[in-house]
N, C-alpha and C positions, 0 to 999 in steps of 0.2 A: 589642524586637529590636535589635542594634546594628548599626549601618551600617557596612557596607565601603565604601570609596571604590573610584575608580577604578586611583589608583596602586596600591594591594594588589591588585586585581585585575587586574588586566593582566599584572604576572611570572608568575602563578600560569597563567595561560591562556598565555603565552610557553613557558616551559617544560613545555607540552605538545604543543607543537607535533610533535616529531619522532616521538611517540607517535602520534600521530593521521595522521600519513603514514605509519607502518609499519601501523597498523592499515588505512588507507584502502586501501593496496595490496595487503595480503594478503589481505582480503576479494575485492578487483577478482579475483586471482587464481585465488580459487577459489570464484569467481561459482556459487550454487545457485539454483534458480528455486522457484518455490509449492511450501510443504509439503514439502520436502526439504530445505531449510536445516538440515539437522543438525551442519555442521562449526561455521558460521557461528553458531548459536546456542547451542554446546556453548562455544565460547570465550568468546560474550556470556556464559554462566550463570557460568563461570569466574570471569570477571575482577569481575562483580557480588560473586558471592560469596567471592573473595577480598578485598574494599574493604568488607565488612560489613553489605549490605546482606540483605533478609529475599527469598531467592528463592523465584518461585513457577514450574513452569514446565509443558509437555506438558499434561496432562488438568485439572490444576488450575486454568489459564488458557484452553483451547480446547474449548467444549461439541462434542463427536466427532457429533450431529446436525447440528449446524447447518455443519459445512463444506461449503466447493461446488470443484468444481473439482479434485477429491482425486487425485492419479494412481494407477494400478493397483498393488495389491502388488505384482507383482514388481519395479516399477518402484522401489517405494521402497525394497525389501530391496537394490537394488544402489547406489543412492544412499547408504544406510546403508552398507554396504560402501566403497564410494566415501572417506565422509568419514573413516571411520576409517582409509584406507591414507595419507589428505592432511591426519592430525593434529587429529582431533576429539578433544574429553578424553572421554573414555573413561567416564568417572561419570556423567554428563549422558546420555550415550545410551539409556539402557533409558527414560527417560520421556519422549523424543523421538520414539522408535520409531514409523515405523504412520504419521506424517506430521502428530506434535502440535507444531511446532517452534514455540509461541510462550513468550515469558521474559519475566516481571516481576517491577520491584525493586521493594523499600517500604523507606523509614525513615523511622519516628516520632523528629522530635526532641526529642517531649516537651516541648513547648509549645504552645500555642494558638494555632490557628489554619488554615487551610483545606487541605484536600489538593489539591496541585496536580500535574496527570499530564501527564507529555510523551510523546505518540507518534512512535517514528520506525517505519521497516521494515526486515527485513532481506531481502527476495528482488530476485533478478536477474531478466530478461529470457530467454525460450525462443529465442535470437540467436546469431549466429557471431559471434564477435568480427573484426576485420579484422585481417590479418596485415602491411600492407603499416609500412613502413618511419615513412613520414610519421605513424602515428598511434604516441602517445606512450607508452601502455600496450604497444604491440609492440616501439618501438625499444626502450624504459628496462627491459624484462623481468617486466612484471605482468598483460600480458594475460591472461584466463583460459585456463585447462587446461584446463578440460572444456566439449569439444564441444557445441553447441548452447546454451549458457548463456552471458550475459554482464550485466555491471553496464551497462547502458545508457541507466538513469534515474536513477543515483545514488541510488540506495537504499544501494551501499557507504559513501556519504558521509554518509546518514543514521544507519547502525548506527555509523560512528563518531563522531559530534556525541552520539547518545545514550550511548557510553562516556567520550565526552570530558566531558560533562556529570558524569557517577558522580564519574570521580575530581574532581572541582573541588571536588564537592557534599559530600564527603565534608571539605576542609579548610576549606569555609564553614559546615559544621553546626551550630559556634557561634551565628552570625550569622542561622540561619533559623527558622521559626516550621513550625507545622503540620505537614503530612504529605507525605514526598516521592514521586512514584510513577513508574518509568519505563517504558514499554510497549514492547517489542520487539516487532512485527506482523509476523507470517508470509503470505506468499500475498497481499501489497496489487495485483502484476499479474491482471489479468483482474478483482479487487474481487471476491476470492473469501475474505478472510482475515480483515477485522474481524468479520463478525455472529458468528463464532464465540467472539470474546474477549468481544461484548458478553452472548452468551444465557450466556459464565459465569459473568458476573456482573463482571469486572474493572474497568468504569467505573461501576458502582451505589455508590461511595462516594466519585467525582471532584467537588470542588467548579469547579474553574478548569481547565481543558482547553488543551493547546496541541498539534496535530499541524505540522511542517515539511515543507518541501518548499527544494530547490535547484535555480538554472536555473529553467527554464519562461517563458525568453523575458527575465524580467527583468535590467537592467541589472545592470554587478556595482556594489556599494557600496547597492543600491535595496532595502529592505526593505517588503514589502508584510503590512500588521499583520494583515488580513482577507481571504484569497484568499474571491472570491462567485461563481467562475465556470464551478464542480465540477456537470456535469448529472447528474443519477439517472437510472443505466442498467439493463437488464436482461439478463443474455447466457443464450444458450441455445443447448443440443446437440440437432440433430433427425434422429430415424431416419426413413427410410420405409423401410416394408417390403413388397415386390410378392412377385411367380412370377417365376423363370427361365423360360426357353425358347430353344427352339433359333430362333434370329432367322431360317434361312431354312426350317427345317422344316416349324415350326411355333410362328409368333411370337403367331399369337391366344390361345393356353394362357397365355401369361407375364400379369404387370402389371407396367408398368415403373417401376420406382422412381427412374429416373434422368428419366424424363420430368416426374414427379412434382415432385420437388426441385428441376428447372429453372424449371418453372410458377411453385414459389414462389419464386424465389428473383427472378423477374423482378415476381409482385405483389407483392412486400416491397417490391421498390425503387419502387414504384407509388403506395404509401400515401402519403396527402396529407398533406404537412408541417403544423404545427398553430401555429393564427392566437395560441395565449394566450403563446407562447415557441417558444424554439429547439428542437427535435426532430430525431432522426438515425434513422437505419434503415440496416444494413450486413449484408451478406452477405460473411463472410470467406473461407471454406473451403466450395466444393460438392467431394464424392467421391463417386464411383460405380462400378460398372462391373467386368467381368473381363473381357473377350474382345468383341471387335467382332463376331463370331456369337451372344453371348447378350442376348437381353433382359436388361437389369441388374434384378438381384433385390432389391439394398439399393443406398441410398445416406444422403449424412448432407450438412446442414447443418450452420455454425457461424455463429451470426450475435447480433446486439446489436442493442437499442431505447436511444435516449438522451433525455430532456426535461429541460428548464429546469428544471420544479416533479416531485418524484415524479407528482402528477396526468398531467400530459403523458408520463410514461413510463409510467406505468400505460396511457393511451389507447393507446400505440403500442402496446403488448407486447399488449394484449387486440384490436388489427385484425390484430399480425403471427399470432397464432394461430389466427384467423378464414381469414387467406390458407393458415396452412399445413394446417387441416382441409381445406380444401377444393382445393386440390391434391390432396392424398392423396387425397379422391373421387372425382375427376376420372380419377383414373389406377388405381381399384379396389385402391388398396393403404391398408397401417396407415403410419398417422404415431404416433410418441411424443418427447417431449422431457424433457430436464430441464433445470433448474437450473445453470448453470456459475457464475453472478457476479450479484452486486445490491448498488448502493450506494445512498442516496435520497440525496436535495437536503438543505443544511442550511445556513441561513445562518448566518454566525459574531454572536457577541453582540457589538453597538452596542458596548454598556459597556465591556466588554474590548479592542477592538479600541480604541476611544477612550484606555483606559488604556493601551495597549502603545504607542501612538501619543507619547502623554506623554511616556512615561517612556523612549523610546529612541532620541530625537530627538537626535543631537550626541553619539552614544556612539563613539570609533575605528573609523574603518572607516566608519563611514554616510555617505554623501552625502545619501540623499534616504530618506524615509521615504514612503508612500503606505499610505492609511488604508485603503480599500477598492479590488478590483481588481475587476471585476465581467463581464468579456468570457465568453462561454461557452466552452470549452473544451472537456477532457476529464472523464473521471470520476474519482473517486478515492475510495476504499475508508473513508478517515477520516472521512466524513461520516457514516458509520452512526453510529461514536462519537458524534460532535459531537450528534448525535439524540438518544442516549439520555443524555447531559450535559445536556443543552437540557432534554430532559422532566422530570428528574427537578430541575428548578431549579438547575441549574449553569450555566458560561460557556462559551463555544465558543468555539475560533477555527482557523485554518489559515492562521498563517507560511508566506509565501515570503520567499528566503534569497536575493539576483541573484549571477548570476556569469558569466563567459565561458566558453562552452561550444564545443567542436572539431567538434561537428554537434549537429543537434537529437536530444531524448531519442528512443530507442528505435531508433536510425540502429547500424551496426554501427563507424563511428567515433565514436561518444561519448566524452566526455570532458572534465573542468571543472578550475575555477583552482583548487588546494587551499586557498587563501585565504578562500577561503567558512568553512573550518570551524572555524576561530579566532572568525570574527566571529559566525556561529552560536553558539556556544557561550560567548561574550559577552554574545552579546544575551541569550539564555534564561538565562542564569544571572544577570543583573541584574534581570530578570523575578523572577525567584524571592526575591529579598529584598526586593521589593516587595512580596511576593503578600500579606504581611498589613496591607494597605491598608485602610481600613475602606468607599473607594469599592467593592471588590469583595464586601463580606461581604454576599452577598444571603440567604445562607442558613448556620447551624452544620454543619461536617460530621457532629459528631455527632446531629445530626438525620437524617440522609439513617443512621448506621450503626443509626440504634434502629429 
């Protein structure tokens, strides 16, 4: 394979720069959230398959069991509506339809050597954007247009680090070895969007895994090679269902399902934190009720289990269900749940996170490099991948990208330094002519394809 230096590289990434601000912002603007990303991934599928890469996208990429968290058809029929009045390409839509919005590129470049996949995301936040003056996406004219969606975690900045990435990789192809893979992920808010890319099989022939993140507290210039601080969560939707009744007629006929859902939603928060790691237990959303005269007939929870190890969130998730059978008996009503989101725990691979350390120590733009970050945090959706990478004898990792941020993620003024995505796209792309290192070759890809 032959070496690019630094000076070749660097104009090539310069002169993408205005690219990746026009991309950054039109994304911001038309912020879509879980599974409805159709504007947003019709333009990824575009510009992939405009630069020659092999798309795959909708059903072929997202097993239609395994999603969580789906919104209701109508919802998605106007969504689709939606993106085609706000400039979706039009081709791409029929295999989008329904809420399969996820898009992958491949190029072989017919040489030897490992396939290496990069995950970014493409969905927004269910958030208001702020209007006020002082946030900069409202003075400068990119806040989003559509009501209750907004880029609040920089997933905008991800979808275009992984476009920014295409076009580079396309005039380094000479230069690289193996197999290129780029993951578009749908639905990473709530951690309701990988398991569905992995049950279709998309990372069963990933040798070296890299998923990104920007922000998230880190400094700007500070790249963190192994984020370790991602807890395996569980979320879940909970009905109780009682008897109405007339509250002063005759309230003994009713079961009240608003009493119900209180009970649990006070033992959830009751469950004893767990001595082998960090553990969370949240009640987001209690609903209930229609009228201060009726016994309430339904009500619902929305709530999350979180542990250190999957183990410790497996413990939580099997007491929180314990609590909420027995509310429900308590109050002679039915409880049912399902399924809204589930990511597990996955540490990034030593060896990789070691190699990425190496090799991007004194790259432009880095100050500081940090090998492992390891604070508990939140959850994040890319770990499912990193799992089935991990099992089947691949590399794992999960890049943090620092930069200055206008509030914390998920805040309705969010907002970061666009400087991050040069150097992103820097680093990952100096990564990749690496990648046929013989430190990393712990396995042939064509072994994992036979």
């Amino acid at each position: 394979m032959s070496t690019v230096t630094e000076p070749e590289l660097a104009p090539a990434i310069d002169a993408l720069i205005p690219q990746l601000t026009q991309w950054r912002r039109d994304f911001h603007r038309h912020a879509e959230s879980g599974w409805v990303e159709f504007r947003t991934a019709s333009i990824v599928a575009e510009e992939l398959d405009r630069l020659g890469y092999r798309v795959s996208l909708g059903r072929d990429v997202i097993d239609a069991d395994s999603r969580m968290g789906v919104p209701e058809p109508e919802v998605l029929v106007q969504a689709l509506e939606r993106a085609r009045d706000q400039g979706a390409v039009e081709r791409w839509l029929p295999a989008l339809a329904g809420g399969y919005t996820g898009v992958v590129a491949e190029w072989d470049t017919g040489r030897p050597g490992p396939t290496l996949a990069y995950r970014v995301d493409l969905d927004a936040l269910d958030l208001d954007e702020s209007s006020d003056n002082d946030h900069r996406p409202s003075r400068e004219g990119f806040a989003s247009r559509n009501a209750g969606m907004m880029h609040a975690c920089g997933h905008d900045g991800h979808t275009t680090i992984g476009l920014g990435l295409a076009r580079l990789f396309v005039e380094l192809m000479p230069h690289l070895s193996g197999r290129i893979k780029l993951i578009f992920q749908p639905a990473e808010e709530g951690v309701r969007g990988a398991r569905s890319m992995v049950e279709a099989g998309v990372l069963d022939d990933v040798d070296i895994f890299i998923a990104t993140h920007i922000g998230t507290g880190v400094p700007k210039g500070t790249v963190v090679c192994g984020h370790n601080g991602y807890l395996a969560t569980t979320k879940l939707d909970v009905t109780f269902t009682g008897v109405p009744a007339h509250a002063g007629a005759n309230p003994e006929a009713g079961s009240n399902a608003l009493l119900a859902a209180a009970q649990a939603a006070l033992g959830l928060h009751a469950i004893p934190r767990h001595s082998a790691g960090a553990s969370r237990i949240n009640v987001g959303v209690l609903s209930a009720g229609s009228g201060r005269n009726v016994v309430p007939g339904t009500a619902t929870l929305k709530l999350e289990t979180r542990g250190e190890t999957s183990e410790i969130d497996d413990e939580m998730q099997r007491r929180a269900l314990a609590v909420l059978r027995g509310a429900a008996q308590m109050q002679g009503v039915e409880m049912a749940y399902r399924l809204a989101g589930e990511a597990r725990n996955c540490e990034p691979s030593p060896e990789l996170v070691e190699f990425i350390q190496g090799h991007i120590a004194g790259l432009p733009g880095i100050d500081s490099v940090i090998a492992t970050e390891n604070r508990p945090s939140g959850s994040e959706d890319a770990t499912t991948m990193m799992q089935r990478v991990r099992e089947r004898g691949g590399l794992a990792t999960y890049m943090v990208f620092g930069t200055e941020l206008a509030a914390g993620h998920h805040h309705q003024c969010f907002d970061f330094d666009e400087d991050v995505l040069p150097l992103a796209i820097h680093t990952l792309a100096h990564l990749a002519l690496q990648a046929d290192d013989p430190a990393l070759h712990r396995r042939p890809s064509e072994t994992l394809q036979g």
